[in-house]
N, C-alpha and C positions, 0 to 999 in steps of 0.2 A: 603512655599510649601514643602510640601514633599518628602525627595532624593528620594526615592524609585521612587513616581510619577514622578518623573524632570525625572530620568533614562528610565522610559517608554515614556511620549513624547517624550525626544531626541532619542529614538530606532526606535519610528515611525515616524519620522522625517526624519532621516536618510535614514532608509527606501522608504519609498517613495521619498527623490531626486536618490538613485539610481535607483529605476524603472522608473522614470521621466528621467534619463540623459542613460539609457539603450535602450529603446524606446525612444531617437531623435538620440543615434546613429544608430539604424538600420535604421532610414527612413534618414538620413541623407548619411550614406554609406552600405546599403542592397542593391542586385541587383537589376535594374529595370527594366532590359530588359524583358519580354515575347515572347514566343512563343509558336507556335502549341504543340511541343513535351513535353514542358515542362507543356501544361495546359490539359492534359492527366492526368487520374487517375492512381496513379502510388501503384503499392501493389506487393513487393517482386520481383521487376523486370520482372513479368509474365502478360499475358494480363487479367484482372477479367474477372471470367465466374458465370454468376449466379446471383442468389437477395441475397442482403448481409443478408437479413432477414431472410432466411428459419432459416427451423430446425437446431438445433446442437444436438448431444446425451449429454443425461443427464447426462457423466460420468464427462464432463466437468464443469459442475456447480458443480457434486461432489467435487471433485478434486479442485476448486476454494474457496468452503466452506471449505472444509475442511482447505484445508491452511490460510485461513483469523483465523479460530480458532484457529489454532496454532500460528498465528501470532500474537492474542490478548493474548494468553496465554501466550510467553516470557515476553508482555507487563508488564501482572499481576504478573513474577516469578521475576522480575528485584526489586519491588521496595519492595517485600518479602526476598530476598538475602540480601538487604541492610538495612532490618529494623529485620534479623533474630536472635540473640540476644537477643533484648528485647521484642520480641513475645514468647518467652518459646514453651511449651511444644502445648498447644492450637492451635500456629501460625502453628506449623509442623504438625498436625496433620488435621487440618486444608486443610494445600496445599498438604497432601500428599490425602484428598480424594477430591480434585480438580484431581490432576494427576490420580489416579482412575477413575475419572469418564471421564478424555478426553483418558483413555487407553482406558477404554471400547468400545469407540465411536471410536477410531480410529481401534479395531481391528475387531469390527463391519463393517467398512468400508471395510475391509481388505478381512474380509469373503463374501462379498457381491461383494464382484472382483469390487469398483471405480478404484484400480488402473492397471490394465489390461488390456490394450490397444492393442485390436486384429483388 
């Protein structure tokens, strides 16, 4: 067999007896008491008013996209930092009109008041 492969069954092996031995301690020693107050919807200590489904303003979905794409973009800059050397001239050139095009978008955003919260 293959170490590589031996090293991934034993990870999900392992794995799962700790999820297995994590889940019988909680039913083993989690609370079990119930009551009234406690089987109350409970949201920031305040009593909910409203349908959780209405509308929300769009600037929130803004604002949500926007940060996921900055979040995939460290993703992409990280493993560009550590392979930058043997990417030459191409690679920078490259990520620099990556970072161009998420400048535009973000100051696009900018101009367009998502982050503004009146």
């Amino acid at each position: 067999m293959n170490v590589n492969l031996l090293a991934l069954v034993v990870l999900f092996i392992v794995a799962a007896v700790v999820v297995v031995a994590f889940l019988a301690l909680v039913v083993l020693f989690g609370p079990k008491r119930s009551n009234a107050s406690k089987s109350l919807p409970f949201e920031c200590g305040t009593e909910g008013t409203g349908d959780a489904r209405g509308p929300f303003p769009i600037k929130y979905y803004l604002a949500a996209i926007i940060f996921a794409v900055f979040d995939v973009e460290v993703a992409f800059l990280y493993p560009w930092a550590v392979s930058f050397r043997s990417l030459h001239l191409v690679g920078f050139v490259s990520m620099l009109i990556f970072l161009a095009v998420l400048a535009i978008g973000l100051y696009y955003a900018i101009k367009r008041g998502v982050f503004e919260w009146k």
